[in-house]
ZAZAZA-971398 format. One record per residue: x, z, y of N, C-alpha, C, O, CB in turn. Coordinates in nm, 3 decimals, always signed. Last residue first. Glycine has a CB too. Example, Ala and Ser with C-alpha at 12.3 -4.5 7.8 and 13.67 -1.06 7.14 Angstrom:
REM ZAZAZA-971398
+1.285,+0.708,-0.225,+1.367,+0.714,-0.106,+1.290,+0.787,+0.003,+1.341,+0.804,+0.114,+1.408,+0.572,-0.060;
+1.319,+0.780,-0.569,+1.230,+0.780,-0.450,+1.320,+0.780,-0.330,+1.424,+0.846,-0.332,+1.131,+0.905,-0.447;
***
This chain:
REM ZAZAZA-971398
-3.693,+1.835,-0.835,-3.682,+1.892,-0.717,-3.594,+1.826,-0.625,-3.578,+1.872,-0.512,-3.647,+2.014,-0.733;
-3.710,+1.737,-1.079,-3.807,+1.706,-0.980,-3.783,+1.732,-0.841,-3.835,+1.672,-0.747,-3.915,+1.766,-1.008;
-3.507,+1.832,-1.199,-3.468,+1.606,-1.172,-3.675,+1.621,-1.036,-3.724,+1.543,-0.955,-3.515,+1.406,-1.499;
-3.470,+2.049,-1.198,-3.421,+2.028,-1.165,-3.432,+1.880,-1.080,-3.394,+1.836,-0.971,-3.368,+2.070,-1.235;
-3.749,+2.074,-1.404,-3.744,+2.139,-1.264,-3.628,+2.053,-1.210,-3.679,+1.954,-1.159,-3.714,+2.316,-1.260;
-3.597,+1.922,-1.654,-3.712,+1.855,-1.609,-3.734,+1.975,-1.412,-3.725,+1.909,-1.309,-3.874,+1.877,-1.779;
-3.350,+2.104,-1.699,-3.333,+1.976,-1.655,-3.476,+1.905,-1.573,-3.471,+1.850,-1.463,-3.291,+1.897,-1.788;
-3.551,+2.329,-1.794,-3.468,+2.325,-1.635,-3.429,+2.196,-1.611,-3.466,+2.151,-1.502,-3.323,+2.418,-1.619;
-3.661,+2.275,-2.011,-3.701,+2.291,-1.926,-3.663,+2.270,-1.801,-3.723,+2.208,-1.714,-3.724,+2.360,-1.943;
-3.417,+2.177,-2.128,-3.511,+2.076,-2.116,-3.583,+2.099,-2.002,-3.594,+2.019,-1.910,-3.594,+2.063,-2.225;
-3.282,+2.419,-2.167,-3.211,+2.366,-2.118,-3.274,+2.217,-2.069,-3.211,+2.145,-1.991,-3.111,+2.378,-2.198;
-3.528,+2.588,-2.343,-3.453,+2.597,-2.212,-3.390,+2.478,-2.123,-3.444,+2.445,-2.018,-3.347,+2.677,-2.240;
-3.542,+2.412,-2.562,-3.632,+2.417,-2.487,-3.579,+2.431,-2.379,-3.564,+2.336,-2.302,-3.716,+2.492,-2.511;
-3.234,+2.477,-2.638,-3.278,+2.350,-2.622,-3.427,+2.321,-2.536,-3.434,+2.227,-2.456,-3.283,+2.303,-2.762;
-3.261,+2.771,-2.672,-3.154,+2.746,-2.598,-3.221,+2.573,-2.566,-3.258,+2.558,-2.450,-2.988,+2.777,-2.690;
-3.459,+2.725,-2.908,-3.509,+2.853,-2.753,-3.396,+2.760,-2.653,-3.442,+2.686,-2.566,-3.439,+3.106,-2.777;
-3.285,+2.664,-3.110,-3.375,+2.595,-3.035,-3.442,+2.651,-2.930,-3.486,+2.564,-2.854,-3.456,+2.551,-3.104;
-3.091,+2.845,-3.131,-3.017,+2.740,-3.088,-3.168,+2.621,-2.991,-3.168,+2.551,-2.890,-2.924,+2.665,-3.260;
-3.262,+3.061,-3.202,-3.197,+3.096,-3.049,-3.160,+2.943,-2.999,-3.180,+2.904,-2.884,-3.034,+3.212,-3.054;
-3.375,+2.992,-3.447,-3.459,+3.015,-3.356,-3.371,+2.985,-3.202,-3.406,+2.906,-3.114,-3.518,+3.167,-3.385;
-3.084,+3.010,-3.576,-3.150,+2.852,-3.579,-3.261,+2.878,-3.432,-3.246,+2.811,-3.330,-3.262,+2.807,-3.771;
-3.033,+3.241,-3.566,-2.938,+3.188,-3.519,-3.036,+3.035,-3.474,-3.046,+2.978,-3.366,-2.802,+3.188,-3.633;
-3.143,+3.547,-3.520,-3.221,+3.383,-3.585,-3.114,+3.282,-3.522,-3.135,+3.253,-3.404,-3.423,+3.332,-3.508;
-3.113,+3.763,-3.445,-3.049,+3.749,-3.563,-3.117,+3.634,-3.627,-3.144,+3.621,-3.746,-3.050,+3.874,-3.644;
-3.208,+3.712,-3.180,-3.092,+3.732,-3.180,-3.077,+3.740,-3.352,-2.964,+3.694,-3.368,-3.053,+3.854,-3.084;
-3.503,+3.802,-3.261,-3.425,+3.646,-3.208,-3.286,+3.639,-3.221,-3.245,+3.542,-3.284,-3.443,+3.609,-3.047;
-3.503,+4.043,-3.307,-3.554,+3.970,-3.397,-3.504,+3.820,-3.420,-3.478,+3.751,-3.518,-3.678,+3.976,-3.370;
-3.393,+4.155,-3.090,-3.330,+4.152,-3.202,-3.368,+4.055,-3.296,-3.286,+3.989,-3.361,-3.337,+4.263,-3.251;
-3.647,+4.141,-2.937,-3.567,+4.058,-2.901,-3.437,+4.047,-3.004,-3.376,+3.940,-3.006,-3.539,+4.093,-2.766;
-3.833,+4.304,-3.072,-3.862,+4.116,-3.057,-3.765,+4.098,-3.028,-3.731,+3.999,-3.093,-3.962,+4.032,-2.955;
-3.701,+4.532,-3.054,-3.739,+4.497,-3.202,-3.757,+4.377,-3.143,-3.655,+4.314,-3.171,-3.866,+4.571,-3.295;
-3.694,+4.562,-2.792,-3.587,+4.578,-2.830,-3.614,+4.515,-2.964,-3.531,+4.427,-2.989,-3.538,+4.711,-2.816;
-3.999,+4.534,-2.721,-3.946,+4.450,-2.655,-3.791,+4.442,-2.761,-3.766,+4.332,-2.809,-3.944,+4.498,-2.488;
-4.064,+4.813,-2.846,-4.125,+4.648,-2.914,-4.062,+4.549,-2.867,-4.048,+4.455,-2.945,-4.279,+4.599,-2.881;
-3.747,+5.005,-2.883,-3.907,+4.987,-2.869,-3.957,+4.869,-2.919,-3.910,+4.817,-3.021,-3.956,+4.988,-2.728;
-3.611,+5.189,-3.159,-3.613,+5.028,-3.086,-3.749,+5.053,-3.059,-3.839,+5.093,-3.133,-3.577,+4.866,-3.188;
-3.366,+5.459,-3.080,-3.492,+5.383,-3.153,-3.485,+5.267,-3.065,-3.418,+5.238,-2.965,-3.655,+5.464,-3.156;
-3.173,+5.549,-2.934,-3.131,+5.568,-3.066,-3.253,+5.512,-3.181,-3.250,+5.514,-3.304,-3.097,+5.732,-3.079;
-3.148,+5.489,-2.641,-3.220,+5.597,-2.688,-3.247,+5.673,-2.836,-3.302,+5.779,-2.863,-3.318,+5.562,-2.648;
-3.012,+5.295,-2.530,-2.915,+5.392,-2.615,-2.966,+5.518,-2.635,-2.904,+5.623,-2.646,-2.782,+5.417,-2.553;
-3.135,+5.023,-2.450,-3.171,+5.133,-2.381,-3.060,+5.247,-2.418,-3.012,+5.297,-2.316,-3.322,+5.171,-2.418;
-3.101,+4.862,-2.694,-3.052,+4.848,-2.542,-3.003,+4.938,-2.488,-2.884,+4.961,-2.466,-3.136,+4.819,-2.456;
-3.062,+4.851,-2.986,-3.129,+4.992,-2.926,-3.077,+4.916,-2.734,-2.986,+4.981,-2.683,-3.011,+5.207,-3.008;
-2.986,+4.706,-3.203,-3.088,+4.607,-3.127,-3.149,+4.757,-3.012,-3.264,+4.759,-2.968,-3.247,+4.510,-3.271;
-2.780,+4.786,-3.319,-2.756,+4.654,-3.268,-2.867,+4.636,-3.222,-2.875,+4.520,-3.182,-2.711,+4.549,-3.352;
-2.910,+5.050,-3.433,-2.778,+5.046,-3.321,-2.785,+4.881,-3.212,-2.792,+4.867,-3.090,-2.594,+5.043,-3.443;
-3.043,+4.984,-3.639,-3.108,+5.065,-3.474,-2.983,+5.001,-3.360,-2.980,+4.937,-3.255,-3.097,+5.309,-3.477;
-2.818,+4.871,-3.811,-2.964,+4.816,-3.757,-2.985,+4.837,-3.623,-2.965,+4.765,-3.526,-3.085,+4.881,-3.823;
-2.734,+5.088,-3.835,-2.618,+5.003,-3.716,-2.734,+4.898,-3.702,-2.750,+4.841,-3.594,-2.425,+4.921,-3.785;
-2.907,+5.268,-3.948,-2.840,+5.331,-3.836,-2.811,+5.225,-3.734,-2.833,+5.229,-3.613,-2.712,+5.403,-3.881;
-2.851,+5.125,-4.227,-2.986,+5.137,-4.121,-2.976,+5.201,-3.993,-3.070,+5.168,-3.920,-3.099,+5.217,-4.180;
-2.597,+5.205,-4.271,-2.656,+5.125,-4.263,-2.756,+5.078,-4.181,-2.745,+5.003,-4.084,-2.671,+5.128,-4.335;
-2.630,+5.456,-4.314,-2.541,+5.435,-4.202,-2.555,+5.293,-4.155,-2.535,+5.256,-4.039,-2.397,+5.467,-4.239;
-2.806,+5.459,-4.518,-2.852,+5.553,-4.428,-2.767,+5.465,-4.284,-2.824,+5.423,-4.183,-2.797,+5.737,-4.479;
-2.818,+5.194,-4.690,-2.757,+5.317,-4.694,-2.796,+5.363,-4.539,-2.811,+5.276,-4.454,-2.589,+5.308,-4.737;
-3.040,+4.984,-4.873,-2.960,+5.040,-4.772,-2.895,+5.142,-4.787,-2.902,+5.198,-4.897,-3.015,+5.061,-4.678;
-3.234,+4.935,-5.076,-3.064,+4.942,-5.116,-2.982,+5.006,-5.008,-2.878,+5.068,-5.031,-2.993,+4.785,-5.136;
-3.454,+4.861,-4.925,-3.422,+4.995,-4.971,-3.337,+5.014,-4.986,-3.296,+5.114,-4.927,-3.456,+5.040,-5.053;
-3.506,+4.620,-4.823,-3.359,+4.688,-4.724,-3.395,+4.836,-4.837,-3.329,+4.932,-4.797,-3.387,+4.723,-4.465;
-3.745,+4.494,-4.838,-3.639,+4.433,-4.883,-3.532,+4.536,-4.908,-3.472,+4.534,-5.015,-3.600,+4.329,-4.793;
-3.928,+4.549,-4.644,-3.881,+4.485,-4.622,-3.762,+4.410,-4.678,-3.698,+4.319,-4.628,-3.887,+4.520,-4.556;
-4.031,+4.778,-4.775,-4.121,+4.659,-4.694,-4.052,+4.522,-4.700,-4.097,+4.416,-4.745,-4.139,+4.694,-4.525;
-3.853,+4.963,-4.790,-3.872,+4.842,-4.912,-3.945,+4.775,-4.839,-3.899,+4.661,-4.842,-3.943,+4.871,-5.065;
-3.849,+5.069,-4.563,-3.742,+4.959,-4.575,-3.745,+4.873,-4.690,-3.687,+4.766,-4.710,-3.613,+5.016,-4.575;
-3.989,+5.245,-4.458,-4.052,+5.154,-4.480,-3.941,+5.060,-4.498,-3.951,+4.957,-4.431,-4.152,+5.133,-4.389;
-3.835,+5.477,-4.435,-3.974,+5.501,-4.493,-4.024,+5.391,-4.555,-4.084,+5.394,-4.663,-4.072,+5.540,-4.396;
-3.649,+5.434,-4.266,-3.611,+5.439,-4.395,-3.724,+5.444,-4.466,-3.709,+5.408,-4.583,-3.526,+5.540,-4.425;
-3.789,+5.393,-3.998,-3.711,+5.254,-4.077,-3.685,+5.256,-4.197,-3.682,+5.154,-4.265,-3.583,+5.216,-4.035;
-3.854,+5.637,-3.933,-3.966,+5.531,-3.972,-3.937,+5.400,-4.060,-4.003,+5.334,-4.140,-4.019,+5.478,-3.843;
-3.574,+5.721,-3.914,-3.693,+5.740,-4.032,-3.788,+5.690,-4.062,-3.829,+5.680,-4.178,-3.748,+5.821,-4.036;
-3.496,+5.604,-3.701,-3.395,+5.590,-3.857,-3.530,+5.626,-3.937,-3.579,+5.548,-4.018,-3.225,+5.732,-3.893;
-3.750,+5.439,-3.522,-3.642,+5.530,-3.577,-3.578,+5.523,-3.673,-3.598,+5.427,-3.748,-3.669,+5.625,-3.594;
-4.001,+5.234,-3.296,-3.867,+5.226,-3.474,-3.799,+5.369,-3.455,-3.804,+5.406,-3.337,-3.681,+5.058,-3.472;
-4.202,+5.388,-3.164,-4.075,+5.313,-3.189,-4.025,+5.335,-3.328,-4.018,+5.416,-3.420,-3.966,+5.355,-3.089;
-4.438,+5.593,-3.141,-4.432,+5.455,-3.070,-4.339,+5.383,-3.079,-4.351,+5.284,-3.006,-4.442,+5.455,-2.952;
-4.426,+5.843,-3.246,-4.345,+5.816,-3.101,-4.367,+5.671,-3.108,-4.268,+5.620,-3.056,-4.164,+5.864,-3.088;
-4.649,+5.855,-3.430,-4.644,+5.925,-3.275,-4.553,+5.876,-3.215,-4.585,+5.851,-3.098,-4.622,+6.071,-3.258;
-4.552,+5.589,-3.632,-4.698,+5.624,-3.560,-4.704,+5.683,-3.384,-4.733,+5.628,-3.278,-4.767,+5.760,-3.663;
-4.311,+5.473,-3.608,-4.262,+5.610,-3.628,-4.464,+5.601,-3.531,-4.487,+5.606,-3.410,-4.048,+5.689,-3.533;
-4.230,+5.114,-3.693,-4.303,+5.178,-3.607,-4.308,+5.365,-3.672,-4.308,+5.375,-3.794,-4.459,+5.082,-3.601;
-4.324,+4.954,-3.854,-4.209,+4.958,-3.904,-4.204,+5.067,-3.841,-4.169,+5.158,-3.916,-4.112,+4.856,-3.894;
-4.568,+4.756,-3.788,-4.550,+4.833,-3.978,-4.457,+4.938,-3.963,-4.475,+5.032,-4.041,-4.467,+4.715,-4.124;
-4.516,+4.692,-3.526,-4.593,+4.802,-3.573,-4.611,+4.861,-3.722,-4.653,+4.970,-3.760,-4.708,+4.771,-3.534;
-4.320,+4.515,-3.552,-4.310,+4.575,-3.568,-4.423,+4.731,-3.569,-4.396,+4.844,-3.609,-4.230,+4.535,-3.527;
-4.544,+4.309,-3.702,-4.416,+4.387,-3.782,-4.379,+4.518,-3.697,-4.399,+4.627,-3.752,-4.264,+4.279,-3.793;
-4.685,+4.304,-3.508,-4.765,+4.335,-3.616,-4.657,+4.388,-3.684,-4.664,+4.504,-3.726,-4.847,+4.226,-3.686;
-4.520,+4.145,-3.331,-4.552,+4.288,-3.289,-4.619,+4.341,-3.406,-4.607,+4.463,-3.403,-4.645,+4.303,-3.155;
-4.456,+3.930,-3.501,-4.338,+4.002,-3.469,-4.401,+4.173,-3.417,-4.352,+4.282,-3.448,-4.247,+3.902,-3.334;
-4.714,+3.822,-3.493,-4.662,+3.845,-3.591,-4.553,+3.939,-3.606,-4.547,+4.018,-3.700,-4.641,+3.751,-3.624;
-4.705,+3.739,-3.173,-4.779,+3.816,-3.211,-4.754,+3.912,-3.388,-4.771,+4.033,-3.401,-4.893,+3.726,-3.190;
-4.481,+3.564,-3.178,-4.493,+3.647,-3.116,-4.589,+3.828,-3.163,-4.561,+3.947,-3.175,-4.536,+3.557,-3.023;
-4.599,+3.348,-3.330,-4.489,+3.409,-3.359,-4.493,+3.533,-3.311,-4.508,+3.623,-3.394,-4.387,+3.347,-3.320;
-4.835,+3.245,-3.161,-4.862,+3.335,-3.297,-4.710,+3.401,-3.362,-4.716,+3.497,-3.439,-4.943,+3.220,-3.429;
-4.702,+3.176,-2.893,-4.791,+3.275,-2.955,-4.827,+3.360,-3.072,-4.843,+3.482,-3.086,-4.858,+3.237,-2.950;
-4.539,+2.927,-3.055,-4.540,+3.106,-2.997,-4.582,+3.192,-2.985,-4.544,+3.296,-3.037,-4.534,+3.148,-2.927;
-4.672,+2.889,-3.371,-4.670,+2.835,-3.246,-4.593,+2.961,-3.201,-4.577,+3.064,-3.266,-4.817,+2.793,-3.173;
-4.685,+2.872,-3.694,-4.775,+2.972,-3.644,-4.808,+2.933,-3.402,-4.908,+2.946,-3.332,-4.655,+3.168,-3.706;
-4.505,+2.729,-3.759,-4.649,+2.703,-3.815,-4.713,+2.780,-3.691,-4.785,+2.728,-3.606,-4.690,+2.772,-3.989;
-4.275,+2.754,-3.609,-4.309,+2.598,-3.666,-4.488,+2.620,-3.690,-4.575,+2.543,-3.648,-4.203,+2.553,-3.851;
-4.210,+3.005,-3.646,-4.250,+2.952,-3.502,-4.316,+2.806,-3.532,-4.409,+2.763,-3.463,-4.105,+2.938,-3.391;
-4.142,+3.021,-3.913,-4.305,+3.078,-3.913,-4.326,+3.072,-3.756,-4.432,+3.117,-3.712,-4.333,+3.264,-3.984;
-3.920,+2.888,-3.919,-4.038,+2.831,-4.025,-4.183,+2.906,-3.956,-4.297,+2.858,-3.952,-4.003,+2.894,-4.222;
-3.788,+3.071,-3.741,-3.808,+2.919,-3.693,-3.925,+2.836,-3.790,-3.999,+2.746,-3.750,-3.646,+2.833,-3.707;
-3.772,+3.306,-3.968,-3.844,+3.248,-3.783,-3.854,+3.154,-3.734,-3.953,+3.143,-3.663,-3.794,+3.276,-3.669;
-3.620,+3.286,-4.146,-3.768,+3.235,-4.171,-3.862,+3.283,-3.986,-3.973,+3.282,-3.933,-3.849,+3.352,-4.356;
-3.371,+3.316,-4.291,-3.367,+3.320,-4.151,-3.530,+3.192,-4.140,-3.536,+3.069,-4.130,-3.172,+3.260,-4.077;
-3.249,+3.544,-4.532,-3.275,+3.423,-4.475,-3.359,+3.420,-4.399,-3.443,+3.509,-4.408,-3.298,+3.339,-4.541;
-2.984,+3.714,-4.613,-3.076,+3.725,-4.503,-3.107,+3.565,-4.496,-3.024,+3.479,-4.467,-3.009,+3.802,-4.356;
-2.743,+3.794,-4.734,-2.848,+3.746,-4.808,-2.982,+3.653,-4.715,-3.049,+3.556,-4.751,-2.902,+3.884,-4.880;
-2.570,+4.023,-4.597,-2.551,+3.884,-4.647,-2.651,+3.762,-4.626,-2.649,+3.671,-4.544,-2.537,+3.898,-4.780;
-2.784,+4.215,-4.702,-2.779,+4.156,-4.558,-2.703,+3.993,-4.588,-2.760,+3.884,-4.598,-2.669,+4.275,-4.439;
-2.952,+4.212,-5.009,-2.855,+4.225,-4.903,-2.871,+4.105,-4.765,-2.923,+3.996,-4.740,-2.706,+4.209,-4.985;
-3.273,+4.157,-5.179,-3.163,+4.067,-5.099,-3.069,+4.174,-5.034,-3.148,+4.258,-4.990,-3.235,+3.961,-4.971;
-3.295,+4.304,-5.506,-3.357,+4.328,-5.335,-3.227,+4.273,-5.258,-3.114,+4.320,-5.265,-3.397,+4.529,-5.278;
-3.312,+4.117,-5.792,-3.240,+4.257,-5.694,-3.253,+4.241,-5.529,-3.207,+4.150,-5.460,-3.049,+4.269,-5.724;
-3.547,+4.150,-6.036,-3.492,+4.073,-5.925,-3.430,+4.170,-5.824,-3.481,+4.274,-5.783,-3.601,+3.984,-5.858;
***
């Protein structure tokens, strides 16, 4: 069986916010990224990432590859992802997760709004 491409990517955050709640989403996400995680420095790197990319599927990668990973989710432009940068990427490549985050949101505030 050939290890998914990006392409490929299916989008199992909203399935595992469904079961698990926020909280437990949340929490799941820091467990990842602690798999993914460079031990001493405390963040994703290219190397910690290449180490562990069958984990995840991504061996096929290519170096430059895994690079634009870091890249798209590095805020800061320290060239690793801390935990906040890894959760929030995480969302950002859940199209379905964000559309419903965006709907909570927009509930939430309507309900503040009609009270105030």
């Amino acid at each position: 069986m050939a290890a998914p491409k990006m392409g490929d990517f299916e989008d199992l955050l909203p399935v595992m916010a469904e079961k698990l709640g926020g909280e437990g989403l949340i929490r799941e996400l820091c467990n990842g990224f602690r798999l993914l995680m460079d031990g001493e420095k405390g963040v994703i790197t290219l190397e910690s990432l290449k180490r562990n990319a069958a984990l995840l599927g991504l061996q096929e990668l290519r170096d430059d590859e895994l690079q634009s990973m870091l890249r798209e989710g590095d805020s800061d432009g320290d060239g690793a992802l801390n935990q906040m940068e890894f959760c929030v990427l995480m969302f950002r490549l859940s199209p379905d997760l964000m559309e419903e985050s965006q709907f909570w949101l927009e509930q939430a505030l309507e309900e503040v709004l009609s009270d105030g």
